[in-house]
N, C-alpha and C positions, 0 to 999 in steps of 0.2 A: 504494500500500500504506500500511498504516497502523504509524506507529510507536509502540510501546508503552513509554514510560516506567516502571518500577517504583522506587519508593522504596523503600530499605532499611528493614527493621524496625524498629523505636523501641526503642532499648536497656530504656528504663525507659518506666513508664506515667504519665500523666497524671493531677495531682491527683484529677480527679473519677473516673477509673477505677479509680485505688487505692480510694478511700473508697468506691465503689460494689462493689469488690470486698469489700469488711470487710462491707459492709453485706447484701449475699449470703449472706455466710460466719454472719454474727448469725443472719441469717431460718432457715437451716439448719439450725444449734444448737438454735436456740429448737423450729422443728418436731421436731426429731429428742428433743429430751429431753423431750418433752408425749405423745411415743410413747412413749418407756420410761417415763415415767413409769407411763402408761396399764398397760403391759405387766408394771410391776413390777420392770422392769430396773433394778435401784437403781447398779448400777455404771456401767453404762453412761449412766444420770438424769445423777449425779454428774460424770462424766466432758465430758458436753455440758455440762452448766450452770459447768463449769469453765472449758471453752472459751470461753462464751458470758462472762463475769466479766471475763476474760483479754482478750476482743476491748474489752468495754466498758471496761476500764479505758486502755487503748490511745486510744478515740476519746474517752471522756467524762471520765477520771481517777477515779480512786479517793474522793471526795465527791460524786460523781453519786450522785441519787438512786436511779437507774436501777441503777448499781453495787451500790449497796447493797443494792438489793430480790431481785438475784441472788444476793447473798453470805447473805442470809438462807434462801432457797429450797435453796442449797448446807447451812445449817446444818440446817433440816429435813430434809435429806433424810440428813445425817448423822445426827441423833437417829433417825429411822426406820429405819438400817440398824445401831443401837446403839453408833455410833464416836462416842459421848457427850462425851470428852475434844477431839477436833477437832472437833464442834459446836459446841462453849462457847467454843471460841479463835475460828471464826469468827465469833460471835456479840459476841463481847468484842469482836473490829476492826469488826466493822459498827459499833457501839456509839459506840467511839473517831471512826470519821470522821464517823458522825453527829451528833455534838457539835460536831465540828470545823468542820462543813457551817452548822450554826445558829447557831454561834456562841455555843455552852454553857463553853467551855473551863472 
């Protein structure tokens, strides 16, 4: 007969599994808020591209330019649903890390 060893579960996961999981979790975002977009679901847009910021500032930090071009996409899409006062703020911190990024200070 054959004996069957089983390892116990791995409490935690693996460098590359966590990061491949965020990186899942990005590709999902990004599809999901290019559908409401499409759809006009401006809360739900916002909502995704939040998430999607959120993950990137997580892996890339907040001077990514990646970062950035989310947080812009966030600010349009706030002038498009007329929340003009939280447009302009995000658009002021994209602004700020952008400097910070090229080294404008």
């Amino acid at each position: 007969f054959f004996l069957m060893i089983r390892r116990p579960p791995r409490s935690t996961q693996s460098r590359s599994s966590a990061a491949s999981d965020v990186y899942k979790r990005q590709d999902l975002y990004s599809t999901l808020s290019s559908l409401q977009e499409k759809k006009d679901d401006t809360i739900g847009y916002l909502e995704s591209l939040r998430k999607i910021r959120d993950i990137y500032i997580q892996v890339h930090g907040l001077q990514d330019k990646r970062t950035l071009k989310v947080k812009r996409h966030i600010a349009l899409g706030l002038l498009k649903s007329g929340q003009n006062k939280e447009a302009l703020h995000e658009l002021l911190e994209t602004e700020v890390y952008s400097e910070i990024s090229c080294g404008l200070q």
